[in-house]
C-alpha positions as CSV (number, residue, x, y, z in Angstrom):
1,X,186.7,89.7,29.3
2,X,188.7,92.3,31.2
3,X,192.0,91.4,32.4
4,X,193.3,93.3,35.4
5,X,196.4,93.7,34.2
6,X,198.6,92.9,31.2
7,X,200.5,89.1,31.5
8,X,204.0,89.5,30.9
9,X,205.7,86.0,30.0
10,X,209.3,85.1,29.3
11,X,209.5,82.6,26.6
12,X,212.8,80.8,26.2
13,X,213.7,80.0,22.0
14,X,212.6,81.5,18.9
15,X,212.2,78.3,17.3
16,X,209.7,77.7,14.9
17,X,207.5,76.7,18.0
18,X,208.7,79.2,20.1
19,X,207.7,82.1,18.1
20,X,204.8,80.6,16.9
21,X,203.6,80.1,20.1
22,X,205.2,84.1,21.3
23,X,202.8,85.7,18.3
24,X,200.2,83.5,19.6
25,X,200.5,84.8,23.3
26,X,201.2,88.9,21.8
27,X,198.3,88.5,19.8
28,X,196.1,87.4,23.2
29,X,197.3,91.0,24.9
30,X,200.5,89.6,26.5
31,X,203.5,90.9,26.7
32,X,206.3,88.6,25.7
33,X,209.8,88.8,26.4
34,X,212.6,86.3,25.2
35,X,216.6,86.7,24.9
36,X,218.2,86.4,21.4
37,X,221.9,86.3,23.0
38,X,223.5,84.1,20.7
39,X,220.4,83.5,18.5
40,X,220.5,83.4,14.9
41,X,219.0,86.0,12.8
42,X,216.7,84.3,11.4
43,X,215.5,83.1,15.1
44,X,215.9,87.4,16.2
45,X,213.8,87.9,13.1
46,X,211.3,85.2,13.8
47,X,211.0,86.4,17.1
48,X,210.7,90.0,16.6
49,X,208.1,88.9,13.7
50,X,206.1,87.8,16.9
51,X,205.8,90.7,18.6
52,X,208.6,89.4,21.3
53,X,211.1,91.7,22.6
54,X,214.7,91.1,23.7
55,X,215.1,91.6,27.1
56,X,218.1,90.7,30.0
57,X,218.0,87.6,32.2
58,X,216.6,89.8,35.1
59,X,213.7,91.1,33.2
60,X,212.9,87.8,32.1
61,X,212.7,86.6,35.8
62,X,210.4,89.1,36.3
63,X,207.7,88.1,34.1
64,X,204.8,85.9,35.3
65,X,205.5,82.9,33.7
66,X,208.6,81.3,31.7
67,X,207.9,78.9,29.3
68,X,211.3,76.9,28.2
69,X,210.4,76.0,24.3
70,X,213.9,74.8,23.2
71,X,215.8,71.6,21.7
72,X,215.2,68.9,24.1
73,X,219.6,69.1,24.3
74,X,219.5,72.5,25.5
75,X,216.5,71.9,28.1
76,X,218.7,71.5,31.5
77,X,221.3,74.0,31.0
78,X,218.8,76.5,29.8
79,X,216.9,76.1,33.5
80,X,220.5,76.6,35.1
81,X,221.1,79.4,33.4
82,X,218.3,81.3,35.1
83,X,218.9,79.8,38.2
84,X,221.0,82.9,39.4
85,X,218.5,85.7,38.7
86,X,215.5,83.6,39.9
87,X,217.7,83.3,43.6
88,X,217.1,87.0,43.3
89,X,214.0,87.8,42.1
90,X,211.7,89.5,44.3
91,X,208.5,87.9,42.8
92,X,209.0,84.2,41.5
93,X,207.7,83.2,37.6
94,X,205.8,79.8,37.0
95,X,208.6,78.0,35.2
96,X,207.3,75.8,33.0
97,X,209.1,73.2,30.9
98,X,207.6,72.7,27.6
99,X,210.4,70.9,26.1
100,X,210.0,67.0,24.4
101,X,212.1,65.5,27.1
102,X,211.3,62.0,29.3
103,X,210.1,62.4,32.8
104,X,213.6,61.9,34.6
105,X,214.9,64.7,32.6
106,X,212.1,66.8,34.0
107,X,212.5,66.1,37.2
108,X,216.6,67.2,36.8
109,X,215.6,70.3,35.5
110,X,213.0,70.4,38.6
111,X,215.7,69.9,40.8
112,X,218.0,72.5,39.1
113,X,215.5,75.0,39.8
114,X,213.7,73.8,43.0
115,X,216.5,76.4,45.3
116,X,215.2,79.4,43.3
117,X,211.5,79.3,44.8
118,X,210.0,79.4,41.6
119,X,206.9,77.2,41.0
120,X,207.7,74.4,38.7
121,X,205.1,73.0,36.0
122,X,206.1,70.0,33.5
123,X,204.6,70.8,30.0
124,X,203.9,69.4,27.1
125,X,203.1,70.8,23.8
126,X,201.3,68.1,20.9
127,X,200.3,69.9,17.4
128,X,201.9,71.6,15.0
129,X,203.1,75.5,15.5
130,X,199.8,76.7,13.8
131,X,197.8,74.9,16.0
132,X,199.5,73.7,19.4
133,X,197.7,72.4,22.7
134,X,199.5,72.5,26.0
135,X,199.4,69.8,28.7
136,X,200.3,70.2,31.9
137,X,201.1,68.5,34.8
138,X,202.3,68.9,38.5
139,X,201.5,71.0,41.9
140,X,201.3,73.8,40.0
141,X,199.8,73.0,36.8
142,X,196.0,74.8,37.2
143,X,197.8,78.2,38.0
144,X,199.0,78.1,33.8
145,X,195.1,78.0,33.3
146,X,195.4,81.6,33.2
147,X,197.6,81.2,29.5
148,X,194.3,80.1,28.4
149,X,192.9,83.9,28.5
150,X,196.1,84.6,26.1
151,X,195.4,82.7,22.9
152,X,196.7,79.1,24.7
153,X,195.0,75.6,24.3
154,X,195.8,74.7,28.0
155,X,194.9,71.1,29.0
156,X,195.2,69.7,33.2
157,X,196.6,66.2,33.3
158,X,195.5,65.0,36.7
159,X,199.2,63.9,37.9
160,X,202.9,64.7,39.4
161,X,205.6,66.3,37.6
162,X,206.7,64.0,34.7
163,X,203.0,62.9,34.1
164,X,202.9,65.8,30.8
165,X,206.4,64.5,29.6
166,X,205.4,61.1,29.7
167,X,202.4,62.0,27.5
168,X,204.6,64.1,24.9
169,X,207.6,60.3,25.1
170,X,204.5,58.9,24.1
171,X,202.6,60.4,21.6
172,X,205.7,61.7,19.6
173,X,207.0,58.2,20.1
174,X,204.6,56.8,17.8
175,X,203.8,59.2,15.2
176,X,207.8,60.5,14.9
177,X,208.4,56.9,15.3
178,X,206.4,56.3,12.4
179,X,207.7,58.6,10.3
180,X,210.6,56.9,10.8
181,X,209.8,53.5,10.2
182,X,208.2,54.7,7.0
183,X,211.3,57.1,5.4
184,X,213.5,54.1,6.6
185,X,211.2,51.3,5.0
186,X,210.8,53.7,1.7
187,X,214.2,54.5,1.2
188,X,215.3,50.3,1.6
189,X,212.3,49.4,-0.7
190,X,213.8,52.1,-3.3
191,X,217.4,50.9,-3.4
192,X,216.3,47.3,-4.0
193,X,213.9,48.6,-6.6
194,X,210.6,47.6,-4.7
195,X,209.7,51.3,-4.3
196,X,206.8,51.6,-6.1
197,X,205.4,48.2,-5.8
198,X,205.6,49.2,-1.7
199,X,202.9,52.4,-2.2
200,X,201.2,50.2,-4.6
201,X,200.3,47.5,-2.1
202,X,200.3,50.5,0.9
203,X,197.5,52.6,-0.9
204,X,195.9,49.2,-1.7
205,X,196.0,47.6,1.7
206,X,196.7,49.9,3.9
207,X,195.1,53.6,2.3
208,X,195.1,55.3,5.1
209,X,198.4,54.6,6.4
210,X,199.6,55.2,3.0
211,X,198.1,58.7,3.0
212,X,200.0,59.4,6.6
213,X,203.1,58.7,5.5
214,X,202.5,60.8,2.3
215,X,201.8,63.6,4.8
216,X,204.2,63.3,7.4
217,X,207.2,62.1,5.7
218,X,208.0,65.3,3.1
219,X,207.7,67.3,5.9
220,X,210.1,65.9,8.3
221,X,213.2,66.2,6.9
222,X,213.9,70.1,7.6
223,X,213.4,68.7,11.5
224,X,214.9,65.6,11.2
225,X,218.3,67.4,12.8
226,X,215.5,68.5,16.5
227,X,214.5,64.8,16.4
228,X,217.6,63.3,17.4
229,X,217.8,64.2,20.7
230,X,214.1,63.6,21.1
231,X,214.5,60.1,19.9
232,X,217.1,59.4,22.7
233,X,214.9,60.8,25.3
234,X,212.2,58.4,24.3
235,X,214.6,55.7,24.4
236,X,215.9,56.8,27.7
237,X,211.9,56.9,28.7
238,X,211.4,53.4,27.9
239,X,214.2,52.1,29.8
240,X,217.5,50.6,28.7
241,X,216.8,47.1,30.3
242,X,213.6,46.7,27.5
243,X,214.8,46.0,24.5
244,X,212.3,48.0,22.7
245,X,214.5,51.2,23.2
246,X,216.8,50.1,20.6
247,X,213.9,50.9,18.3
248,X,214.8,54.6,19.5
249,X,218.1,55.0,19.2
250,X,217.9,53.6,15.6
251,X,215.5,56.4,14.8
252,X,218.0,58.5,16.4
253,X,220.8,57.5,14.0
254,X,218.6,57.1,11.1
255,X,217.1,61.2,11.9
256,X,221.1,62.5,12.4
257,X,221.6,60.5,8.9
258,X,219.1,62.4,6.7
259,X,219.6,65.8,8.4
260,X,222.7,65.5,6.8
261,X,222.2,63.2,3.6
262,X,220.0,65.3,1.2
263,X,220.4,63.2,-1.6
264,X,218.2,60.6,0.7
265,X,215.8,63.3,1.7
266,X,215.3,64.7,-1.8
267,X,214.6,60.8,-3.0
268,X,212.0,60.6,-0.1
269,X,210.3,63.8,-0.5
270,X,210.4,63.0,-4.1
271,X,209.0,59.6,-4.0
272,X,205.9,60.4,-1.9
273,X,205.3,64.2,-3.9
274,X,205.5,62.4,-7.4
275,X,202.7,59.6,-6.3
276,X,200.5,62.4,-4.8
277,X,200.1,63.9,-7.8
């Protein structure tokens, strides 16, 4: 395929994700910008690893299309941040918001950016940073089919802005939710010394739920830290007048826990490595 011209896209975070997704886009023949002001060095190397260049706020508001990949924290006050230099841009970029945030959250940052003139999409990535897919949602959502031509798995959802969040609450609402419900589970079963009699009866009842958690749980705890705040915005999605968002903010409290108590993540990473084998 011949592409008129070379995509330049700003991409905001050098995360895992972020540059994951950056080298993904370089390697399609885009240019990728990002800014590493106040980044750590191993997110400046990560992102130079990409292929993504540092660049000022002004060149990043001249790029095509922004894609905000950050904690779900830092999502608002990263779109206010541009808000000055996309007043003045002369060409406006497709902002969209990638980030794991519930729909009213979206449609803040929507609202933060809507004076700038810059098209807004709500986005949603579901994978892992090898492999992501990109839903996305709103007015403006079929103009980011043209990521697709850049290495992108670039999905429509047929609704308003919010529509992709509410996808993304979902989704990692249950299988983060999970995860949670299983390192919480392990680690109870463990200290009453029912640990092992728990994977007994999982792999024997329940084998394939057994061999999720096996998966999912060693993995999380270098991420449990990123999961808080996504936790709360899935609570905040459900609603505070259903009970069932206290389920959230427990997984909340129970992911800021083990990002800090390593002695629990080193007995749950343990436990499940030790029974793979």
């Amino acid at each position: 395929m011949i592409q008129a011209k070379q995509l330049t896209i700003a991409l905001l975070g050098a995360g895992s994700m972020g540059s994951a997704v950056g080298h993904r886009l370089t390697q399609g023949g885009a240019r990728v910008l990002t800014t590493l002001e106040g980044r750590s060095a191993a997110s400046a190397l990560r992102a130079r690893e990409a292929g993504m260049e540092d660049a000022s706020l002004e060149s990043l508001a001249a790029c095509d299309f922004i894609l905000s990949i950050v904690p779900p924290a830092v999502a608002i006050e990263t779109a206010a941040r541009l808000v000055p230099v996309l007043e003045h841009a002369n060409s406006k970029p497709v902002y969209v918001d990638c980030n794991a945030i519930n729909p009213a959250t979206v449609e803040q940052i929507a609202r933060t950016l809507e004076p700038t003139g810059a098209p807004f999409v709500d986005g949603a990535i579901i994978g892992m940073p090898s492999a992501p897919k990109f839903y996305m949602s709103g007015a403006h959502a079929a103009r980011t089919q043209a990521l697709a031509d850049y290495g992108l798995v670039v999905r429509m959802l047929d609704g308003p802005v919010g529509a992709a969040s509410a996808l993304k609450m979902s989704y990692a609402g249950i299988t983060k939710g999970l995860t949670a419900l299983g390192s919480a589970m392990s680690l109870a079963a463990i200290r009453n010394g029912a640990g092992d009699a728990l994977l007994d009866e999982l792999a024997e009842s329940q084998p394939a739920l057994a061999a999720w958690l096996a998966g999912n749980v060693p993995r999380m705890p270098p991420k449990a830290y990123r999961w808080v705040a996504e936790m709360e915005e899935i609570a905040q999605f459900i609603g505070d007048e259903l009970a069932e968002h206290r389920i959230y903010e427990g997984a909340a409290g129970l992911y800021a826990r083990l990002a800090h108590d390593k002695d629990a993540t080193d007995t749950l990473e343990r436990f499940f490595s030790e029974r793979k084998n």
